[in-house]
N, C-alpha and C positions, 0 to 999 in steps of 0.2 A: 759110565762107560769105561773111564782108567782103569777103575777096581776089576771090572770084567777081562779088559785086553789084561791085564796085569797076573789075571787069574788062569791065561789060556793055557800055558805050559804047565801048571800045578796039577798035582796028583790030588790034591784037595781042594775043592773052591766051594767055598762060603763066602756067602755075601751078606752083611749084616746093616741094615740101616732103622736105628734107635732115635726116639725122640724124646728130650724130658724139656718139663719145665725147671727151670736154675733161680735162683735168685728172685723168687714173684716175679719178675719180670722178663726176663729174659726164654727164649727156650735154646735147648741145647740138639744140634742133629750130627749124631757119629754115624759114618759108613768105615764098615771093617770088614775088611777082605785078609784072605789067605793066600795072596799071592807072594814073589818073591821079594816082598818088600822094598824100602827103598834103604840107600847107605847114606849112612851118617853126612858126609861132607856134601852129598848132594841135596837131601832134607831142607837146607838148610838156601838152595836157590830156588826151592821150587814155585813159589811163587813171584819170582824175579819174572818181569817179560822178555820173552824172548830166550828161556831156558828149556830144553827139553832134552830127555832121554831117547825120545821116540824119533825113529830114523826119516818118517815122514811127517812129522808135526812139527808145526809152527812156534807153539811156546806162550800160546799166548789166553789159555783156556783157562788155568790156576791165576793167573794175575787177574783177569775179568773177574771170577769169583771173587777173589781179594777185593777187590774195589766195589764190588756190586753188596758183600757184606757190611763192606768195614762202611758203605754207606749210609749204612741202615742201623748204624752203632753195632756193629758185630766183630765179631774177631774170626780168623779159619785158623786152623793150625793144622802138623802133621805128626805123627808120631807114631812108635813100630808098634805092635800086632805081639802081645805078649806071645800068643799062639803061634805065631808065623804070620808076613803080609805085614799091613798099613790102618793105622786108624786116620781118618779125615774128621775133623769134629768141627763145628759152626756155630756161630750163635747168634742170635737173633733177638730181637726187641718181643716179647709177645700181647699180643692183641687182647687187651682187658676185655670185658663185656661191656667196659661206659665208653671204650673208644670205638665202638663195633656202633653201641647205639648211638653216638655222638655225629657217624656218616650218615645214618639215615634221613 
């Protein structure tokens, strides 16, 4: 949904969201947008709670993610959009096949 509102004004909007496996274990999920990016000095609170750009948002949607990841042994991070816009990138524990059968 950021990537979208982010992307309303652009003369160009792509929306890209990738998945890979990292590490054997890990998988990795990038969403990249062509919107108007974000600037440096702000990059940098965005996952602070209770930080936001947005005239009617609360601030508190990127910190839930942060802590919903980093719970799960993950990291989020931000970073610009060589093309123009914002990469969001996540990472995640991923699900072996012995720990898939190991719930059954």
């Amino acid at each position: 949904r950021n990537a979208i509102e982010a992307m309303a004004e652009s003369d160009r909007r792509d929306l890209t969201v990738r998945s890979a496996l990292i590490d054997d274990d890990m998988v990795e999920v990038r969403v990249t947008d062509t919107g108007s990016g974000i600037a440096p000095e702000i990059a940098g609170h965005l996952f602070q709670p209770f930080f936001t750009t947005k005239i009617h948002g609360m601030g508190v949607g990127l910190s839930i993610c942060r802590t919903i990841v980093e719970a799960h042994e993950g990291r989020i991070s931000v970073e610009p959009n060589p093309d123009g816009g914002t990469v969001f990138c996540f990472t995640l524990r991923a699900i072996t096949k012995q720990d898939a059968d190991s719930d059954a």
